[in-house]
C-alpha positions in Angstrom: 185.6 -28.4 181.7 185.6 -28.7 177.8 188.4 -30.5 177.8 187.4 -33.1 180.0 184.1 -33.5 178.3 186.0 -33.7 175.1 188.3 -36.5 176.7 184.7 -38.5 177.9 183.4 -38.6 174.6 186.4 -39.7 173.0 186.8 -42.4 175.5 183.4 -43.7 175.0 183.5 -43.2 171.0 186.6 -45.3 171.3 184.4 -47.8 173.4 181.5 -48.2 171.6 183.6 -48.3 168.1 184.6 -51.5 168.8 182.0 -53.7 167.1 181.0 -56.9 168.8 181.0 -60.5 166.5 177.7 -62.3 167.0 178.1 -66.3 168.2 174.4 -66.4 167.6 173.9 -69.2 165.5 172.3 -69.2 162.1 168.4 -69.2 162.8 166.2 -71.8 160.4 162.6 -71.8 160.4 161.9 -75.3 161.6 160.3 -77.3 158.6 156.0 -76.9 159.2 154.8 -81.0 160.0 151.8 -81.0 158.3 150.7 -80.5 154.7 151.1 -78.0 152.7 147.5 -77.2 152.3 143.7 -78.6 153.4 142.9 -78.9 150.0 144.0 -80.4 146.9 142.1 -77.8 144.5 145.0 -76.6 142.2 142.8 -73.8 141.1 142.8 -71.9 144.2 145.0 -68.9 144.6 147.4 -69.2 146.8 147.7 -65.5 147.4 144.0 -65.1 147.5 143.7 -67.2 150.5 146.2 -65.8 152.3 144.9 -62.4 151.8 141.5 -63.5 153.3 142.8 -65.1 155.9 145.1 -62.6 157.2 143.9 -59.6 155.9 140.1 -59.9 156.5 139.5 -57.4 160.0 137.0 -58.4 162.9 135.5 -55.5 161.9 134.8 -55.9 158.0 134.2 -60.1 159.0 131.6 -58.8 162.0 129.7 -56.6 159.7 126.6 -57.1 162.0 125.7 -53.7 164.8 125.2 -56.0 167.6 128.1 -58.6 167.5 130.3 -54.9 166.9 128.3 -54.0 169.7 129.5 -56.6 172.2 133.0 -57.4 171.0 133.9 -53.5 171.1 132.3 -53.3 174.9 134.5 -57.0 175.7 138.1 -55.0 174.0 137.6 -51.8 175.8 137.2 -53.5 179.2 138.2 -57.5 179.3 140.3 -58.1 182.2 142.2 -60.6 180.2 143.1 -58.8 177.3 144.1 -55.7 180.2 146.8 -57.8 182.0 147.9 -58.8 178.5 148.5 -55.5 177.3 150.4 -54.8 180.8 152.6 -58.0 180.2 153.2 -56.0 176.8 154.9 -53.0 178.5 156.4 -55.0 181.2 158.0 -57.3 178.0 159.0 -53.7 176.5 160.3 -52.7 179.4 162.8 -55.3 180.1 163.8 -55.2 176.9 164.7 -51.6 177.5 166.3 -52.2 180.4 168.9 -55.2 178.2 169.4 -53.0 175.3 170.9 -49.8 177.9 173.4 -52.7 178.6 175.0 -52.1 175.1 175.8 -48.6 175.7 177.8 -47.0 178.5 176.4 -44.8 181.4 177.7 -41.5 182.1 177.4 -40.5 185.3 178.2 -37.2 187.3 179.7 -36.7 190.1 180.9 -33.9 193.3 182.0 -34.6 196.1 184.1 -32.9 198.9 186.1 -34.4 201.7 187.0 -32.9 204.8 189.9 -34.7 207.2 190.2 -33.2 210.8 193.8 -33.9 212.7 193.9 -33.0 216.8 196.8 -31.5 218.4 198.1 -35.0 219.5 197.9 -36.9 215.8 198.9 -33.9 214.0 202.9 -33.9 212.7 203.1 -30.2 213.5 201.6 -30.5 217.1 198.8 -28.0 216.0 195.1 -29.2 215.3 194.6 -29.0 211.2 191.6 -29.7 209.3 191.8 -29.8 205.0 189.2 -29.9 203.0 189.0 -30.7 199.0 186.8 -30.3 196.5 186.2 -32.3 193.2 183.5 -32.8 190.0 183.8 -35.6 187.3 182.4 -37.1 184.4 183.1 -40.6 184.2 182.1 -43.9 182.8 182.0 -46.7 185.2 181.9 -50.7 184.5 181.4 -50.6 180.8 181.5 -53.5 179.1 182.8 -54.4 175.9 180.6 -56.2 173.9 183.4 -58.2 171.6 182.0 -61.3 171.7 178.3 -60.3 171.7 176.7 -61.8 175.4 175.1 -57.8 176.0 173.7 -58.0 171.9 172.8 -61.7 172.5 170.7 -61.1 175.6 169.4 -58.0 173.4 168.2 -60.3 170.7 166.9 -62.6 173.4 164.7 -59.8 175.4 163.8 -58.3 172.4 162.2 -61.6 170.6 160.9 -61.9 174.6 158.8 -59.0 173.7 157.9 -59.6 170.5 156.7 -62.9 171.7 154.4 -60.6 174.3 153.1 -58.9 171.8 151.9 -62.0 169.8 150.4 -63.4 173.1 148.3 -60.4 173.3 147.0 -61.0 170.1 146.4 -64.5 170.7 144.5 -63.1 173.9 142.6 -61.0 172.1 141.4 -63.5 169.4 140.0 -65.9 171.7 138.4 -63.3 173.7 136.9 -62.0 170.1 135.7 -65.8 169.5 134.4 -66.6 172.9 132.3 -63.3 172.9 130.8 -64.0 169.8 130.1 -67.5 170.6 128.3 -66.8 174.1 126.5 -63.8 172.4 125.3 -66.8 170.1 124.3 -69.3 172.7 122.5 -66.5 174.2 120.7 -65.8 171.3 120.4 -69.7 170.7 118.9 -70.1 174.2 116.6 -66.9 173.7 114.7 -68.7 170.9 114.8 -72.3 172.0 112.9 -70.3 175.3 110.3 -68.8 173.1 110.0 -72.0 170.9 109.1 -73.8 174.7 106.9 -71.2 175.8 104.9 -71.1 172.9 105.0 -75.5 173.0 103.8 -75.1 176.3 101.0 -72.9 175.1 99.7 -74.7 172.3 100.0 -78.1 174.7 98.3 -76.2 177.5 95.4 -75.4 175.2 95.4 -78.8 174.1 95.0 -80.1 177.5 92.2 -77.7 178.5 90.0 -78.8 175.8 90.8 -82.7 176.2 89.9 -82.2 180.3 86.2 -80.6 178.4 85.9 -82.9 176.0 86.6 -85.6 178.9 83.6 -83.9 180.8 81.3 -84.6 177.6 82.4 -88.0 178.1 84.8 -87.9 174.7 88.0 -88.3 176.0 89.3 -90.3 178.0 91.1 -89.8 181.2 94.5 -91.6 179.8 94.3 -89.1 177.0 94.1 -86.0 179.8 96.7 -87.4 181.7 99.1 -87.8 178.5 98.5 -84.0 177.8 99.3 -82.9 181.0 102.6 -85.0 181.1 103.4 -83.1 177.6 102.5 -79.6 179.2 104.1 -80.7 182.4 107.6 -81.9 180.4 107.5 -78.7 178.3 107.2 -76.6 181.4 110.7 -78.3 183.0 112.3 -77.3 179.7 110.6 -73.7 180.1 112.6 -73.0 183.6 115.5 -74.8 182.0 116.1 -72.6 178.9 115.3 -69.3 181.7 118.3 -71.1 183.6 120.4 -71.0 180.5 119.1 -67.5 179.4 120.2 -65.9 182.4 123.7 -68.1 183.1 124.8 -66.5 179.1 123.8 -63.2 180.2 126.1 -63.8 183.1 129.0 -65.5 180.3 128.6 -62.5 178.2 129.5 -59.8 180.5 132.0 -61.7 182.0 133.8 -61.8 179.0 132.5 -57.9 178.0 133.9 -57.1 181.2 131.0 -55.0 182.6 128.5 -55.5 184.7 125.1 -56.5 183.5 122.8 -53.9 181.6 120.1 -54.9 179.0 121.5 -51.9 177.0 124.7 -53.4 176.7 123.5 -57.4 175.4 121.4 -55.8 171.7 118.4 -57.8 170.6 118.6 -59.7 167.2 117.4 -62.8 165.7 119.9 -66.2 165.5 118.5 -66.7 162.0 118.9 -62.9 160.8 122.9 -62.8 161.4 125.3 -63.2 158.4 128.7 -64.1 158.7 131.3 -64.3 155.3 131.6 -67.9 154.3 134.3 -67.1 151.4 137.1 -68.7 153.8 138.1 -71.1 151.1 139.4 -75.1 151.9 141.9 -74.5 149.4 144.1 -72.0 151.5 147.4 -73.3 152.0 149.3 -73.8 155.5 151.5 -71.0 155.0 148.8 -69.2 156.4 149.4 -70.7 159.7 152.4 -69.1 160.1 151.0 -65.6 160.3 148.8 -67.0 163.7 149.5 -65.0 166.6 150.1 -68.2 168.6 152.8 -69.8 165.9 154.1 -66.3 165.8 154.3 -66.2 169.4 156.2 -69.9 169.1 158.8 -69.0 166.9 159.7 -65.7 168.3 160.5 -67.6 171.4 162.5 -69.7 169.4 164.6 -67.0 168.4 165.0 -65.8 171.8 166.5 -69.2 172.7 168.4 -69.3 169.9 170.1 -66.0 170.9 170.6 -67.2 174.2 173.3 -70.0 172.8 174.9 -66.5 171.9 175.3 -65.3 175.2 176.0 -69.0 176.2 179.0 -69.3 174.0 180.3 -65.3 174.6 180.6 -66.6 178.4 183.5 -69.1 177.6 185.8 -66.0 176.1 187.2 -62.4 178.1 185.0 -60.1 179.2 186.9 -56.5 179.1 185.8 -54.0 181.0 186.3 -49.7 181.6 186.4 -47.7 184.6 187.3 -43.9 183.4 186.6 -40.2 184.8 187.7 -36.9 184.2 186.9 -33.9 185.8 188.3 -31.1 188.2 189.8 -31.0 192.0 190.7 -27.7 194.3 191.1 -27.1 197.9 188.6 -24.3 197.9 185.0 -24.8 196.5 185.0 -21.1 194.7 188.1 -22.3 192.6 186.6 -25.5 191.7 186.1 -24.4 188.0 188.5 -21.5 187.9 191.4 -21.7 185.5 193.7 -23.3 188.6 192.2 -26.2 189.8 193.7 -28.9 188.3 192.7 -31.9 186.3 191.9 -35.2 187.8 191.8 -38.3 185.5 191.0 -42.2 186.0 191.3 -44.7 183.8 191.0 -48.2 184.8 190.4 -50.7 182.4 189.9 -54.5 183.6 190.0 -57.9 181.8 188.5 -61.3 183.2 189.4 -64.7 181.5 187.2 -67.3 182.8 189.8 -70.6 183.9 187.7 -72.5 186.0 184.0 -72.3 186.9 183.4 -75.7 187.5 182.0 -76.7 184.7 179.5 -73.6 184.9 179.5 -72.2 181.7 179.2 -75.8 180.0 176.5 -76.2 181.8 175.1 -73.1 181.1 175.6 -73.6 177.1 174.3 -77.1 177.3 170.8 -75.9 179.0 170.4 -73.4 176.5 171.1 -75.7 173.8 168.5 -77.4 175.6 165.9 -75.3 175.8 166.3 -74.6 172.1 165.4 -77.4 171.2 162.2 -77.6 173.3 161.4 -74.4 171.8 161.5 -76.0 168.6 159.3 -79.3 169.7 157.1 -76.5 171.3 156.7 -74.5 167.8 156.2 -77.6 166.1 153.4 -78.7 168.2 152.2 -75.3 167.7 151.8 -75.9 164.1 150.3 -79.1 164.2 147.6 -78.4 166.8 147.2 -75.3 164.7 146.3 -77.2 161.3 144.2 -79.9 163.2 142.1 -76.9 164.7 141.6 -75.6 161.0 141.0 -79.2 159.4 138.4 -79.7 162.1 136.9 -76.5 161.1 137.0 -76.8 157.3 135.3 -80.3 157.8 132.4 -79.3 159.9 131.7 -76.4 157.5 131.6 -78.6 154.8 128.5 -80.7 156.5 126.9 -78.2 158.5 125.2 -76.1 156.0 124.0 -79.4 154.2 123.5 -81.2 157.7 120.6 -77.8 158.9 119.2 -77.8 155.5 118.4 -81.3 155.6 117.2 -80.4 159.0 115.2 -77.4 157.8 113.2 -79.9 155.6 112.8 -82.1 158.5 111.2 -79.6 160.8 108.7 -79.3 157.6 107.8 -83.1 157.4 107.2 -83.2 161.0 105.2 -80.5 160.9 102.9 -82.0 158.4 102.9 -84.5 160.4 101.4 -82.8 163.3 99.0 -81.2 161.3 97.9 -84.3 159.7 97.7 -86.1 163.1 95.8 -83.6 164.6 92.7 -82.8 161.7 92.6 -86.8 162.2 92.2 -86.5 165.8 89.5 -83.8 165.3 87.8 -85.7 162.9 87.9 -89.0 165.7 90.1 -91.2 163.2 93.5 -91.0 165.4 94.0 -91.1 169.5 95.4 -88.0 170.9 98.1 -90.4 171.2 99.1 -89.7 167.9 98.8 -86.3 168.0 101.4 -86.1 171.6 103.9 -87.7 169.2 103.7 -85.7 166.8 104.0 -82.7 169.3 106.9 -84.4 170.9 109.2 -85.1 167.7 108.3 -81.7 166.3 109.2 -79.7 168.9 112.5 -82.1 169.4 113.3 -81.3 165.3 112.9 -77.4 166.0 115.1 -77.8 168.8 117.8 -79.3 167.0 117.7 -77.0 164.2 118.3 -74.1 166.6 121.0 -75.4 168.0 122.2 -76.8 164.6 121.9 -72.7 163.9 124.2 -71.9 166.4 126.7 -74.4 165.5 126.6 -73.2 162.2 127.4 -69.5 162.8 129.7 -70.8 165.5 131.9 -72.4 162.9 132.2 -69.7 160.9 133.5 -67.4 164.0 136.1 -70.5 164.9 137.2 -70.9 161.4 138.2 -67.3 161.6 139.6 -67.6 164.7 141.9 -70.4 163.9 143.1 -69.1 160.4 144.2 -66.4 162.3 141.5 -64.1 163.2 142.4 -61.0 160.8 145.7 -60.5 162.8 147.6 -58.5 159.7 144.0 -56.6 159.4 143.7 -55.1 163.4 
């Protein structure tokens, strides 16, 4: 028995010695189409941007408890980001299952055979019956890899799940994004509901004492009826903004992947958050590269590319080993002993591909193929990639200035009421004056709430796009 296992491992080190040439062809990074940075600012380091980009963690860029709060509860149990991780070991798998094609299979084997002869078929004209015995190691249907088709579908199932694992990530920063965003329209919708509420109070008060005053016989009816078509109009946007309060709270644990519980959605204020804003215009494109999506692109590029490998290895022989060695006896208690005798196989077998019919020209022409939309595909990647950023860097460069501006509006209109309605009090103005002084304030506190939002909702985006921390995770 030593022998023979001697014999099987010097069979298969023979085997596997013989190295495989790869007809994988050279892979080049497709050029990036788009500029090199968003930014002409030469004083901006290059590496510096990069660093914050790439580097920066959800965790250290969502420093606040409550969005750590919800985006930890929407990892831990999105349904999303679950089946991606499954496609992850199913990607890993396969890739397993490609890479045990490299190396042969031993396999062990007993068997025993017994052959029965009647009187009539038997040459001695007496019933026989024989029986044999044997156990083998042996190697069967190896293939040699000398022109690389098993180490080009390798490299093919291995950037397969590489490109798996990228998806994952790209799952997982969009699930971070939109989490963060609905937490924010929820938050955004919380306040605009207190800002109507307490509209509809100070209206509702107005209205009380203009239905008195018209008692008294100073006010009209025409000023009653315009106060209660302000209370009425702030009341349809009260049961609105309950609408949207409670169709976030549904968004939200969608997306946490629970089901609802006050615990789980933390109080806070819209205007008490803080987000970094040190994501600088000047960072250049090569940033982009490091995105889980372009990542994802160009690993299925390479996969392509390796399957022009296996493409071309089809067109040459494919050489392949059949071999065993083990022991055979008559008698089942001798099987091992020092006199049963060896039994050997070794049957090697070469195929040359003549004629397929065209097949494997066909076959190297599709993947050639579909190369080449895996590079139009990583290319568009790219590009959609730096448009998302641009789109970001340009809105945070007006929205701070654009909420300031409407900050100081909210203030002006204020005054405005205020003004309107001493005037009214002291019987200079119509409550007419007063209604639309209401009405445009409350619109300019509106917009700056949702002006807020966007504002903290570019900041999450902008992170997102540059990458979203994926070399900080």
């Amino acid at each position: 028995m030593r022998k023979s296992v001697l014999k099987i491992a010097l069979l298969l080190s023979v085997s596997t010695s013989l190295t495989a040439c790869s007809m994988i062809p050279d892979y080049l990074r497709p050029a990036a189409p788009v500029a090199v940075s968003w930014s002409n600012d030469a004083s901006y380091e290059a590496a510096e941007g990069l660093a914050i980009a790439h580097n920066l963690s959800w965790q250290a860029f969502y420093r606040d408890p409550a969005l750590r709060q919800v985006v930890n509860t929407a990892l831990e149990h999105n349904k999303d980001l679950k089946l991606a991780a499954l496609s992850i070991k199913e990607a890993r798998a396969l890739y397993r299952i490609e890479r045990a094609d490299i190396l042969p299979a031993l396999n062990a084997n007993a068997g025993a055979n017994n052959l029965g002869t009647s009187d009539e078929s038997s040459a001695t004209g007496r019933a026989t019956t024989t029986q044999s015995y044997s156990a083998n190691l042996g190697v069967t249907s190896y293939e040699l890899d000398l022109f690389g088709r098993l180490s080009s579908q390798n490299e093919a199932a291995l950037n397969e799940y590489l490109a798996t694992q990228a998806a994952r990530n790209v799952v997982q920063n969009s699930l971070i994004a939109e989490t963060v965003n609905a937490y924010l329209q929820l938050l955004a919708n919380k306040k605009l509901l207190s800002l109507t509420q307490q509209t509809l109070d100070a209206q509702q008060r107005s209205h009380d004492i203009l239905a008195q005053s018209r008692d008294s016989g100073i006010a009209t009816q025409s000023d009653v009826a315009r106060a209660k078509t302000a209370v009425e109009t702030a009341r349809v946007n009260l049961f609105k903004y309950r609408r949207f309060v409670q169709q976030n709270k549904n968004a939200l644990t969608l997306l946490m992947g629970v089901a609802y519980s006050d615990a789980l959605i933390p109080e806070a204020n819209l205007a008490d958050l803080v987000l970094p804003d040190n994501l600088n215009a000047g960072i250049p494109a090569e940033v982009l590269m490091l995105r889980p999506d372009v990542k994802q692109a160009e690993y299925a590029l390479l996969a392509r590319n390796a399957d022009i490998g296996a493409a071309r290895a089809a067109f040459f022989p494919s050489i392949s080993l059949t071999g065993s060695y083990g022991f055979a006896s008559d008698d089942l208690s001798n099987l091992f002993a020092s006199g049963a005798f060896g039994a050997w196989s070794f049957i090697p077998q070469i195929t040359l591909p003549i004629f397929k019919a065209g097949e494997n020209k066909a076959n190297l022409d599709l993947s050639k193929i579909r190369k080449e939309q895996a590079i139009v595909s990583y290319e568009k990647t790219v590009q959609t990639a730096f448009a998302e950023v641009a789109d970001e860097l340009a809105a945070r460069a007006t929205l701070s200035a654009q909420l300031d501006a409407q900050y100081r509006l909210v203030e002006a209109a204020q005054s405005v009421y205020d003004i309107s309605n001493a005037r009214y009090k002291s019987g200079i103005d119509s409550f007419l004056s007063v209604l639309d002084a209401q009405r445009e304030l409350y619109a300019y506190q509106q917009s700056a709430i949702e002006l807020e939002r966007a504002r903290f909702s570019n900041l999450v985006d902008l992170y997102k796009v540059l990458g979203g921390g994926s070399g900080g995770k």
